[in-house]
MDAnalysis code that builds the backbone (N, CA, C; Angstrom):
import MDAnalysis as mda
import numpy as np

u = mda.Universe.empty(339, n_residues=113, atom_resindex=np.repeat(np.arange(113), 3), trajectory=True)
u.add_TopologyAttr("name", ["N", "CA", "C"] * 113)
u.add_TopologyAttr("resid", np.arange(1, 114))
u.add_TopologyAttr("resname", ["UNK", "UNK", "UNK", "UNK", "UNK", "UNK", "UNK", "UNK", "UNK", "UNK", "UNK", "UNK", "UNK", "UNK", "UNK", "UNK", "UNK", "UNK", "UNK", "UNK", "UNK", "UNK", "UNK", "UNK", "UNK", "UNK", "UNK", "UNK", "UNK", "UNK", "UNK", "UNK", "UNK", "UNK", "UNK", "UNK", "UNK", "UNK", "UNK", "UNK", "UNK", "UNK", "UNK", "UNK", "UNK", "UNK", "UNK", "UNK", "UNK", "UNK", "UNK", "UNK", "UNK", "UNK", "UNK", "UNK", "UNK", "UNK", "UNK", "UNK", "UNK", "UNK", "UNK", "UNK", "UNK", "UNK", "UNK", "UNK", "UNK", "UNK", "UNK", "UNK", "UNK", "UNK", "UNK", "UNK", "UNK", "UNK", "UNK", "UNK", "UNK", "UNK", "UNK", "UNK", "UNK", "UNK", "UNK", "UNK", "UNK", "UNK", "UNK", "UNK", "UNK", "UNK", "UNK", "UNK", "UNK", "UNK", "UNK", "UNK", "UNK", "UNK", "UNK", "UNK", "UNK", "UNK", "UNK", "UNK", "UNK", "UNK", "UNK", "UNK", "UNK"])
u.atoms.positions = np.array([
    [-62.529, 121.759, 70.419],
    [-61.652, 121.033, 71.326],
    [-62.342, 120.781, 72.661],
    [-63.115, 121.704, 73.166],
    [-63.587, 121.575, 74.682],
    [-65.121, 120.968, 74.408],
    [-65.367, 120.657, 72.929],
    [-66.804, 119.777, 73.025],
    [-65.787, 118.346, 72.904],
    [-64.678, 118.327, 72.627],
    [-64.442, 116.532, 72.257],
    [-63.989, 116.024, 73.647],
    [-63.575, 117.326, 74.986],
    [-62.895, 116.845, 75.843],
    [-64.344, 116.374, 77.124],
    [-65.459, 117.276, 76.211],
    [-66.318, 116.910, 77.165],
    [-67.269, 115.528, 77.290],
    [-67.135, 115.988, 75.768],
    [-67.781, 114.091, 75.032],
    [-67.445, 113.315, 75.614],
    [-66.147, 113.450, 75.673],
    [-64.990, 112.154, 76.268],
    [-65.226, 111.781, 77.932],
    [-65.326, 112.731, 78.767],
    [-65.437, 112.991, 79.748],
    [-66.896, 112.232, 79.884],
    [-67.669, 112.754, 79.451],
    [-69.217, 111.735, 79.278],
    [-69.375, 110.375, 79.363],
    [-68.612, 110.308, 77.865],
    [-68.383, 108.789, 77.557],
    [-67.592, 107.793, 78.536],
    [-66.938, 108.175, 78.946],
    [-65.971, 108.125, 80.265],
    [-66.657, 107.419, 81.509],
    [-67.469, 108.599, 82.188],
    [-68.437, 108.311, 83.170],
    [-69.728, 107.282, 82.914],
    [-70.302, 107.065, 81.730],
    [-71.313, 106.047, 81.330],
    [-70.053, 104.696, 81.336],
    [-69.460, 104.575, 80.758],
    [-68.909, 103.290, 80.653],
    [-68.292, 103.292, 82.111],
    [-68.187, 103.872, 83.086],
    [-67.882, 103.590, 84.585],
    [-69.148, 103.495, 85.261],
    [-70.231, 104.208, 84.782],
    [-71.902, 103.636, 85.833],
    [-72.072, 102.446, 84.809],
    [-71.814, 102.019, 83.678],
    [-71.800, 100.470, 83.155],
    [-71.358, 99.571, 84.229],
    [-70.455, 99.948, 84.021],
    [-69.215, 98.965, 85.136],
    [-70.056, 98.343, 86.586],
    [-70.167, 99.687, 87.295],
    [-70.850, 99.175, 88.802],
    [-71.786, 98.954, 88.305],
    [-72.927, 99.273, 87.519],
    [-74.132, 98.579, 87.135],
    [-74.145, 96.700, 87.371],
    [-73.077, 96.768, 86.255],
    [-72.992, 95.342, 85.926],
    [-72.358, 94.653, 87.222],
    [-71.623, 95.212, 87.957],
    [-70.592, 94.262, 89.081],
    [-71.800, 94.330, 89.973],
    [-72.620, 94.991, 90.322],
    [-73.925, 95.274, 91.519],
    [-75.143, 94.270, 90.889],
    [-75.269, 94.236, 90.015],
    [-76.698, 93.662, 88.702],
    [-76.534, 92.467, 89.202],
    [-75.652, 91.451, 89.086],
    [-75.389, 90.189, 88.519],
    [-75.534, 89.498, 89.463],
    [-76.092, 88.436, 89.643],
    [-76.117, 87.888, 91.134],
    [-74.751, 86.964, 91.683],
    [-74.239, 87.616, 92.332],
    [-72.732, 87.352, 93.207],
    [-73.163, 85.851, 93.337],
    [-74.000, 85.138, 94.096],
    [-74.452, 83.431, 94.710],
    [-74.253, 83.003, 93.101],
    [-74.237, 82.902, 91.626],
    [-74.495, 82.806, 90.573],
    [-73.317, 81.147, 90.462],
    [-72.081, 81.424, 91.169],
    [-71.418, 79.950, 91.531],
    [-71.200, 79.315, 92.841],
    [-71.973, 79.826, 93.812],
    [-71.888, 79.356, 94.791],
    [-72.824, 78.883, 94.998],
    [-72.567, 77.174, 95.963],
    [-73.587, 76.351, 96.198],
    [-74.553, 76.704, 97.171],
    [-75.839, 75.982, 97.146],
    [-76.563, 76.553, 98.191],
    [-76.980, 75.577, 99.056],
    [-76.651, 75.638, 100.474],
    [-77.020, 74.621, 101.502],
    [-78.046, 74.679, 101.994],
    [-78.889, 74.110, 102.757],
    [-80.145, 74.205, 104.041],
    [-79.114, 73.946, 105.152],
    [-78.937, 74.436, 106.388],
    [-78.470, 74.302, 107.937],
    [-79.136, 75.116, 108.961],
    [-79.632, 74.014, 109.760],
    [-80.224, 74.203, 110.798],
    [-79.328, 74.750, 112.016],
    [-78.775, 75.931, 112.395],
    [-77.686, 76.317, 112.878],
    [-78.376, 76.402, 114.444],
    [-77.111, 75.229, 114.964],
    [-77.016, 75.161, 116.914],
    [-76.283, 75.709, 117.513],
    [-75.498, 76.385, 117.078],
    [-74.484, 77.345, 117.855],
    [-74.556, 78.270, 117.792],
    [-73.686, 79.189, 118.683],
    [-73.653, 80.519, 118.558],
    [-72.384, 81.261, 117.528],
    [-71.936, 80.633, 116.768],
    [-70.384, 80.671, 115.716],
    [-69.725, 81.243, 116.788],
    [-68.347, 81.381, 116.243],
    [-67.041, 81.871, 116.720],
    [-66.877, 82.814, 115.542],
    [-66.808, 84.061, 116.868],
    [-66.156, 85.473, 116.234],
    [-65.292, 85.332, 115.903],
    [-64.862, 85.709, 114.408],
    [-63.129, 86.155, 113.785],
    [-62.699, 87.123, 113.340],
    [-61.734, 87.402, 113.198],
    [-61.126, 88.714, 112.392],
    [-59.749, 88.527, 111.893],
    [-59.944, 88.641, 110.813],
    [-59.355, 88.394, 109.843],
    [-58.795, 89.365, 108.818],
    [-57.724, 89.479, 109.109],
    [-57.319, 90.781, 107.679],
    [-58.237, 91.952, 107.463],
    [-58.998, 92.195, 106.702],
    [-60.633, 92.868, 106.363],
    [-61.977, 91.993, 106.520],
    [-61.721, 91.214, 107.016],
    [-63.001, 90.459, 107.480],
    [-63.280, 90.268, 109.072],
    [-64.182, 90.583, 109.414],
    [-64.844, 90.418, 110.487],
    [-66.235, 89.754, 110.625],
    [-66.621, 88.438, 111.020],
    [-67.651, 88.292, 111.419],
    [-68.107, 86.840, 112.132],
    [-68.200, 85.818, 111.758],
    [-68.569, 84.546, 112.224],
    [-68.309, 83.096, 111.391],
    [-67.170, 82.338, 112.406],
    [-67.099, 80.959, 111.746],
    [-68.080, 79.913, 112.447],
    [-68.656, 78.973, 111.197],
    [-69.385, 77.733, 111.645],
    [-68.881, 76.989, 111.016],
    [-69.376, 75.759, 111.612],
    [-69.204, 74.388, 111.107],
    [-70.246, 73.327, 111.748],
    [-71.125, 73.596, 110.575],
    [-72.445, 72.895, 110.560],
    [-72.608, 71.854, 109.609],
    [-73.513, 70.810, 109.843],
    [-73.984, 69.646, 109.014],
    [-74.853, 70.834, 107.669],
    [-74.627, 70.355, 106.510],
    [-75.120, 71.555, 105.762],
    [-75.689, 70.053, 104.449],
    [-77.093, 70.629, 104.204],
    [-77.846, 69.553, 103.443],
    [-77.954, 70.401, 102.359],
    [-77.982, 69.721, 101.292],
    [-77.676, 70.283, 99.445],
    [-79.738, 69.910, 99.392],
    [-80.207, 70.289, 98.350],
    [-81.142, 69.930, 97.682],
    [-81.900, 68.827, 97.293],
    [-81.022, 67.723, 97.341],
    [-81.291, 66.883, 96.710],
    [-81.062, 65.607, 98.117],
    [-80.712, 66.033, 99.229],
    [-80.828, 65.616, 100.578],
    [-79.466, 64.917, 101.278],
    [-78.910, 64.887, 100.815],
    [-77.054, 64.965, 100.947],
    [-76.430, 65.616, 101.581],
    [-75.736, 64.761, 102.671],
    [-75.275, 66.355, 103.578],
    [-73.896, 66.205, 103.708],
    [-72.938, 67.244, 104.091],
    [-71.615, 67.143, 104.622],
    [-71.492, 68.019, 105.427],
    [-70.699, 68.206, 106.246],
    [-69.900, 68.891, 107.271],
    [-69.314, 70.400, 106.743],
    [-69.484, 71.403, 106.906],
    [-68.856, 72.243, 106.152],
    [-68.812, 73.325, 106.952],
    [-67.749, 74.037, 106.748],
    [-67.107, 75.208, 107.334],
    [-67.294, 76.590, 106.555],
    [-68.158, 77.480, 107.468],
    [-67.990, 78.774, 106.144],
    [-68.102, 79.934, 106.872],
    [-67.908, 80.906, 106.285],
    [-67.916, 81.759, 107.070],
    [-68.973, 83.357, 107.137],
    [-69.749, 83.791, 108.048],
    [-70.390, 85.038, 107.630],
    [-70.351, 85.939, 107.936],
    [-70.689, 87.348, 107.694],
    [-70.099, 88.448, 108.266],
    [-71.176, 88.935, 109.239],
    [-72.850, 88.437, 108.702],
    [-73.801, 88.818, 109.660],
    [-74.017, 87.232, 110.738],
    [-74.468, 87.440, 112.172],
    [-74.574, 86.294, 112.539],
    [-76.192, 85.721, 112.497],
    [-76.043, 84.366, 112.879],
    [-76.846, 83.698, 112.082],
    [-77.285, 83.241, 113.123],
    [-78.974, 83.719, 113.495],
    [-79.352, 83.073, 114.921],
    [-79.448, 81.718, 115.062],
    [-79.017, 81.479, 116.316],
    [-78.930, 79.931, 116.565],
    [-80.348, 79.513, 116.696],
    [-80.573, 77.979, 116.876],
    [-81.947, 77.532, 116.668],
    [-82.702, 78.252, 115.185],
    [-82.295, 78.308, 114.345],
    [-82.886, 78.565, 113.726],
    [-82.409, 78.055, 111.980],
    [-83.321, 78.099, 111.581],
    [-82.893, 77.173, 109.956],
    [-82.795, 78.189, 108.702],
    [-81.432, 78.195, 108.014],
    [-81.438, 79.084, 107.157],
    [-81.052, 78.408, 105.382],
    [-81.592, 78.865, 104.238],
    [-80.686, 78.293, 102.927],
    [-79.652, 79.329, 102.420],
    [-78.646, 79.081, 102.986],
    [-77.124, 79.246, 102.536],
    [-76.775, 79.402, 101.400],
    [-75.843, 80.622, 101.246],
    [-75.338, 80.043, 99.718],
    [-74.039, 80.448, 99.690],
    [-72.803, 79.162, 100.022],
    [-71.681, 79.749, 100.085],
    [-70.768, 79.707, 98.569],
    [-69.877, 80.748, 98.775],
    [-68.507, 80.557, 97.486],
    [-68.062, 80.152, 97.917],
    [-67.043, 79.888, 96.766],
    [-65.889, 78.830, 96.798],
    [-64.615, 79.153, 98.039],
    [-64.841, 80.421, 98.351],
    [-63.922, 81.087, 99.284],
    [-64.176, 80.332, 100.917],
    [-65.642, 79.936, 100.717],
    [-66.466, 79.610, 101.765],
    [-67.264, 80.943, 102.784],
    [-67.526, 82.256, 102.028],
    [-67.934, 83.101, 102.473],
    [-69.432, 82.964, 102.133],
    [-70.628, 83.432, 103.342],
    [-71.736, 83.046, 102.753],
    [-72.190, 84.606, 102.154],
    [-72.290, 83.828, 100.324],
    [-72.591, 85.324, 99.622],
    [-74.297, 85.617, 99.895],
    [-75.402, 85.571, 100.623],
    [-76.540, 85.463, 100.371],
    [-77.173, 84.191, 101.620],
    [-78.087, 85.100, 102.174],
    [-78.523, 83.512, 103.270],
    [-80.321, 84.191, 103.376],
    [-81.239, 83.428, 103.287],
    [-82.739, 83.358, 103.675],
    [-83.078, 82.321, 104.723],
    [-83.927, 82.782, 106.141],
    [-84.185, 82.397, 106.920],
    [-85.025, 81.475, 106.666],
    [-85.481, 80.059, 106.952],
    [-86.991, 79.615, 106.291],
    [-87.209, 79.099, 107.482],
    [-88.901, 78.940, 107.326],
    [-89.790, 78.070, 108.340],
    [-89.337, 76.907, 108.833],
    [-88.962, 76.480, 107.819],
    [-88.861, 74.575, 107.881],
    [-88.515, 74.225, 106.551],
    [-87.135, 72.934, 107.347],
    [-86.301, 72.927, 106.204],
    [-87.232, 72.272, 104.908],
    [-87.203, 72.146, 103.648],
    [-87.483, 71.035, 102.893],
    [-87.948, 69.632, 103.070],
    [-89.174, 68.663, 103.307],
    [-89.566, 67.722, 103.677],
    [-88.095, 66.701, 103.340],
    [-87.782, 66.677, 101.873],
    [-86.947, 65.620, 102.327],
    [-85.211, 65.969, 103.047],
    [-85.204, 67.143, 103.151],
    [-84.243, 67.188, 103.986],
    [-84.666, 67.102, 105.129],
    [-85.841, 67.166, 105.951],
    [-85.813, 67.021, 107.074],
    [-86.176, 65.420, 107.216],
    [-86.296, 64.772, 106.543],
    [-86.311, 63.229, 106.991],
    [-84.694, 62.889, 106.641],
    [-83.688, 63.373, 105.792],
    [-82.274, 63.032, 106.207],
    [-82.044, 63.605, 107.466],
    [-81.990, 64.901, 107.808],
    [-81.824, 65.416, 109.403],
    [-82.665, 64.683, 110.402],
    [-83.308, 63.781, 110.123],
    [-84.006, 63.454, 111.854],
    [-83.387, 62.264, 111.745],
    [-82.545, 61.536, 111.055],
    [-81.935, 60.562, 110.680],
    [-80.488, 60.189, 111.929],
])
């Protein structure tokens, strides 16, 4: 009886380090789009329910050199003057952001536009 309760107990805990394995593993950005924005402001602090951190609303260029206006939001802030590729969800939270040198050649001939 106290080997099946321990088995169980085992089996138990592996299929729960499965679990966070897999929710931590998987890459969260996996449906969220990814922008280039050259960010000029300093955002506006918010707080929100359990969220705390920074709203923008920047010209935000897709890949393929297409841009729109878009609003999102991050929890770390995002130095101004400086150019980052974005990757927001659908929530508009940015799940994932990398700083780069310089945007993409042909996004930067839509931005000097």
């Amino acid at each position: 009886m106290k080997n099946k309760k321990g088995l169980l107990l085992i089996l138990a805990g592996l299929l729960i380090t499965i679990c966070v394995i897999c929710e931590y593993a998987l890459p969260s950005d996996a449906t969220a789009k990814a922008y280039f924005v050259h960010v000029n402001t300093n955002g506006e602090k918010v707080q929100r329910n359990q969220f705390s951190g920074y709203k923008y609303t920047l010209k935000c260029y897709k890949k393929d050199g297409s841009s729109e206006t878009r609003t999102f939001y991050s929890a770390n802030k995002l130095d101004k003057n400086k150019k980052f590729k974005i990757h927001v969800a659908n929530n508009q939270l940015v799940s994932n952001y990398k700083q780069v040198k310089e945007l993409p050649s042909q996004i930067q001939y839509y931005a000097e536009k």
